[in-house]
C-alpha positions as CSV (number, residue, x, y, z in Angstrom):
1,X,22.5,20.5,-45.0
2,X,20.0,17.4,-44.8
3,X,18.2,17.0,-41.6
4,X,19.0,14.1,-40.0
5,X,15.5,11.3,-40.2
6,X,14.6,9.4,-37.0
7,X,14.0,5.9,-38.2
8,X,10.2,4.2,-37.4
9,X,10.7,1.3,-35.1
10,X,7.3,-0.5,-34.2
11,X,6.5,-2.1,-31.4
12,X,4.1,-4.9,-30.6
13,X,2.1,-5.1,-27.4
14,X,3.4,-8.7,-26.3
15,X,0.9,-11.1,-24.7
16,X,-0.4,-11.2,-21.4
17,X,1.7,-14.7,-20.3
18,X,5.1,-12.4,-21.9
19,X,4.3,-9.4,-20.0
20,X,3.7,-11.4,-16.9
21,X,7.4,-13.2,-17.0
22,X,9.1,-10.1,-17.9
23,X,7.5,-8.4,-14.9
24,X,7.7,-11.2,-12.4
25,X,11.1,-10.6,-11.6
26,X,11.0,-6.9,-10.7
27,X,8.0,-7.3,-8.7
28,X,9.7,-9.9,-6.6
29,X,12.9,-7.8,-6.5
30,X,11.5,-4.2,-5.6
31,X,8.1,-5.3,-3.7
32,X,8.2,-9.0,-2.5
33,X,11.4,-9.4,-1.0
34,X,11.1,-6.2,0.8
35,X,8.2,-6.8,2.6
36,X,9.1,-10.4,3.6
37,X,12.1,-9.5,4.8
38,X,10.8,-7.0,6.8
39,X,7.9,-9.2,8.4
40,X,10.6,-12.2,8.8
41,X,12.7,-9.3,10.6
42,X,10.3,-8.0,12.8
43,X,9.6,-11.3,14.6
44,X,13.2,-12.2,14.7
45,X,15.3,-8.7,14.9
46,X,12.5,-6.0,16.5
47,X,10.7,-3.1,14.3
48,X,13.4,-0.6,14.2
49,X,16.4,-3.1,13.2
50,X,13.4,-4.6,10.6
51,X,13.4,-1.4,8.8
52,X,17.2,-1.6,8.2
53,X,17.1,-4.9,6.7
54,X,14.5,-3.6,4.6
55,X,16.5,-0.4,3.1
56,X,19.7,-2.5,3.0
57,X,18.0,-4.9,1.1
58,X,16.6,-2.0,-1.5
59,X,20.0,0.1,-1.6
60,X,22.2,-3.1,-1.9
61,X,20.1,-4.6,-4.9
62,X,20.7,-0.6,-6.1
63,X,24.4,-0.4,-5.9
64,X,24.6,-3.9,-7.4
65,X,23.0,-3.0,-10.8
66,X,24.7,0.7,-10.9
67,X,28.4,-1.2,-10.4
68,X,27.5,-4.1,-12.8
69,X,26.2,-1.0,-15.0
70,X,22.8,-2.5,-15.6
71,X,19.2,-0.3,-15.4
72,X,18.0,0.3,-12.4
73,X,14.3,-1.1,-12.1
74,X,11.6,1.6,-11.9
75,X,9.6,-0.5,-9.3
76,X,12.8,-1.1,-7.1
77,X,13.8,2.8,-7.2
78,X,10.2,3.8,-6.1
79,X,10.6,0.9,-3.3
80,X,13.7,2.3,-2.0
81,X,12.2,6.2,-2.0
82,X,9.2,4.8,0.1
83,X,10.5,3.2,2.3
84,X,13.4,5.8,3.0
85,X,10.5,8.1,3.8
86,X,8.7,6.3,5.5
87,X,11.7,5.4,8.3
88,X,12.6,8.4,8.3
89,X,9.3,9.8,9.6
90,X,9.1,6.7,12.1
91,X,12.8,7.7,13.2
92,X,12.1,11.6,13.8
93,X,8.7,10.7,16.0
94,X,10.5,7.9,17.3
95,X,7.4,5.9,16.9
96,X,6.6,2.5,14.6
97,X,2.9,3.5,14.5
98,X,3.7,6.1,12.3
99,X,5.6,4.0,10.0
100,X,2.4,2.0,9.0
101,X,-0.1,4.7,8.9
102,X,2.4,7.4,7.3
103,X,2.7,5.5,3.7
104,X,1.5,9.8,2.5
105,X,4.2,10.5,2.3
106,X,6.2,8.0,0.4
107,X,3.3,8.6,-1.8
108,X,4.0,12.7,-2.4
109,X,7.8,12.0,-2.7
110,X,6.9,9.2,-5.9
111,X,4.8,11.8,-7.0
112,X,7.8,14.6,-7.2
113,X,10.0,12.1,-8.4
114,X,7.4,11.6,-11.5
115,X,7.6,15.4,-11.7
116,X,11.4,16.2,-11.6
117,X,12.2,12.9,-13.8
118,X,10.8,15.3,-17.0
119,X,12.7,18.2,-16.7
120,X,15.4,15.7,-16.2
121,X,14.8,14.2,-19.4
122,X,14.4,10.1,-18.1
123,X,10.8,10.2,-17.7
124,X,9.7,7.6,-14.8
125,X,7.3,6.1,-16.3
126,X,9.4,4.8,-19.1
127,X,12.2,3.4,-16.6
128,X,8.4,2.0,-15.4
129,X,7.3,0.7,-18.3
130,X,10.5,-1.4,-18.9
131,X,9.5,-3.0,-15.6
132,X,6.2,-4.6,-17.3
133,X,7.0,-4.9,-20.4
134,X,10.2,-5.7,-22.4
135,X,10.3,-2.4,-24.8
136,X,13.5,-2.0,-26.7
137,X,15.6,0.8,-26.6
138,X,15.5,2.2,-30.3
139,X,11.4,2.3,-29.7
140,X,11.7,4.3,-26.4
141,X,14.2,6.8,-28.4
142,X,11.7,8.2,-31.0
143,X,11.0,11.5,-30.3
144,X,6.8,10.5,-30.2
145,X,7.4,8.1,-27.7
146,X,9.7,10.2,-25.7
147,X,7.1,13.0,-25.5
148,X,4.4,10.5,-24.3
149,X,6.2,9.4,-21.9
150,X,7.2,12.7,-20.4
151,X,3.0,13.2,-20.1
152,X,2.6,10.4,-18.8
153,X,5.3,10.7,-15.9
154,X,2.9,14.3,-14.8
155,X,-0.3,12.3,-15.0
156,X,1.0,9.8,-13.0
157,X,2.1,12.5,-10.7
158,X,-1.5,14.3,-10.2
159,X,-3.0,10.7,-9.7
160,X,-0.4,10.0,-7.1
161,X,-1.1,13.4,-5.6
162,X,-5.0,12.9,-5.6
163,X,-4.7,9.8,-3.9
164,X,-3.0,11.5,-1.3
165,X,-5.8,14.3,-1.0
166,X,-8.6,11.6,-0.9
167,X,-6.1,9.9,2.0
168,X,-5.9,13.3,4.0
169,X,-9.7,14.1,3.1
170,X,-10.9,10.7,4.7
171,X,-8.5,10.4,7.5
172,X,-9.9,13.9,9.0
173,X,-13.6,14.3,7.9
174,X,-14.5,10.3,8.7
175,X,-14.5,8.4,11.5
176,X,-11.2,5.3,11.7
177,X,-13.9,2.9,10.5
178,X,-14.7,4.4,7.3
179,X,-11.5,5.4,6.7
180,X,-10.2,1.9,6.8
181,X,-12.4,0.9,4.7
182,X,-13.3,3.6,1.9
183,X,-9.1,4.7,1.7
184,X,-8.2,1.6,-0.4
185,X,-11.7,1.2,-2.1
186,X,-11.3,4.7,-3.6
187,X,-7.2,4.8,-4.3
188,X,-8.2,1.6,-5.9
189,X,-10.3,2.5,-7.7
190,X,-8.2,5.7,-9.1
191,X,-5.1,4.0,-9.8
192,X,-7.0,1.5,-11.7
193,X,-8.8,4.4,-13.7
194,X,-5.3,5.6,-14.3
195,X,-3.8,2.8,-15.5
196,X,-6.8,2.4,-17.9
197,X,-6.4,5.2,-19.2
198,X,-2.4,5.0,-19.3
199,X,-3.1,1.8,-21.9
200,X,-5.7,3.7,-23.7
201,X,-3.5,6.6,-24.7
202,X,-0.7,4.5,-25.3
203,X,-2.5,3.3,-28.2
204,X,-4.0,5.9,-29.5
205,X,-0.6,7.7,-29.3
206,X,1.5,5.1,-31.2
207,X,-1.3,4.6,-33.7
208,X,-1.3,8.4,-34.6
209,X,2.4,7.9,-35.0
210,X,2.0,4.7,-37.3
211,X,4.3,3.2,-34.2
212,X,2.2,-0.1,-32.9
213,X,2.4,-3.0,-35.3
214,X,0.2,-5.4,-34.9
215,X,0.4,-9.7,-34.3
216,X,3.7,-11.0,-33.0
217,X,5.4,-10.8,-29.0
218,X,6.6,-8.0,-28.1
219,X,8.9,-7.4,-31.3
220,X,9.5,-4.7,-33.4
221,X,9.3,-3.8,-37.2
222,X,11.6,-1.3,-38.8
């Protein structure tokens, strides 16, 4: 019995300009919205009905796509986790304050949901990556890509979870002034490490697999 061969699909890096219009979109969906609702909501509703128009917002954009059958935006998912964590802290304590200095642990949950998505077999950070850049299915499918992508969903993870132990290290061995100032310096500065190195070993990964053509937008070669 022949084995069955996986056909090569290549993919091109697109441009900068094509990255930034495919992205667009999701960003406004998942991030911008959210928050702007939420600040228009607070002035006009109070906090606590604020943080309802924010989650409807999130789960009804969510429903819409999952009835119309579509893919449900990485950046939008991880919006809606957040902020579901982050009420419900402010709802147990019964106070807003924690709501804007709790974002921990919205962090920790993203962090598990990077974990459990590979064991699941739909690694986040390819639902992710479709949210920056258009990739096309039959590339995402080889088995080289697939594996990537599974790693890259736990390194994700343990940068996630770092941040979170450089939050929790700062908060309680610094005084408010520092913390306010070195927590995003050094989370920053992580995350952009991480997504460095993210690129990085996405090439070097589809190059070892002959899987990154070269030129073009975006396309691939077969």
């Amino acid at each position: 019995m022949t084995q069955a061969v996986t056909p090569v699909v290549r993919f091109r890096i697109p441009r900068l300009a094509t990255l930034a219009r495919h992205a667009a979109p999701h960003v406004i969906e998942g991030t911008l919205i959210p928050v702007v609702l939420f600040a228009v909501s607070l002035h006009l509703l109070g906090p606590w009905r604020a943080l309802g128009v924010g989650l409807a917002w999130s789960y009804s954009a969510i429903a819409r796509r999952v009835l119309l059958r579509q893919r449900v935006p990485g950046l939008l998912l991880l919006g809606a986790i957040g902020a579901t964590a982050r009420a419900g802290v402010a709802l147990v304590t019964g106070s807003m304050v924690v709501y804007f200095l709790q974002p921990t642990l919205g962090t920790v949950l993203v962090a598990g949901a990077f974990l459990l998505s590979v064991p699941a077999g739909h690694p986040l950070a390819a639902r992710l990556a479709h949210d920056f850049c258009p990739i096309p299915d039959a590339f995402t499918r080889h088995p080289a890509v697939r594996r990537f992508f599974a790693r890259l969903s736990l390194l994700w993870a343990a940068v996630l979870l770092a941040n979170v132990g450089i939050t929790l290290w700062l908060l309680f061995s610094q005084s408010l002034g520092t913390f306010v100032v070195a927590r995003p310096l050094a989370t920053s500065a992580l995350t952009a490490a991480a997504i460095g190195a993210s690129v990085a070993w996405f090439r070097r990964t589809m190059h070892r697999h002959d899987l990154l053509a070269t030129g073009g937008d975006g396309e691939t070669d077969r």
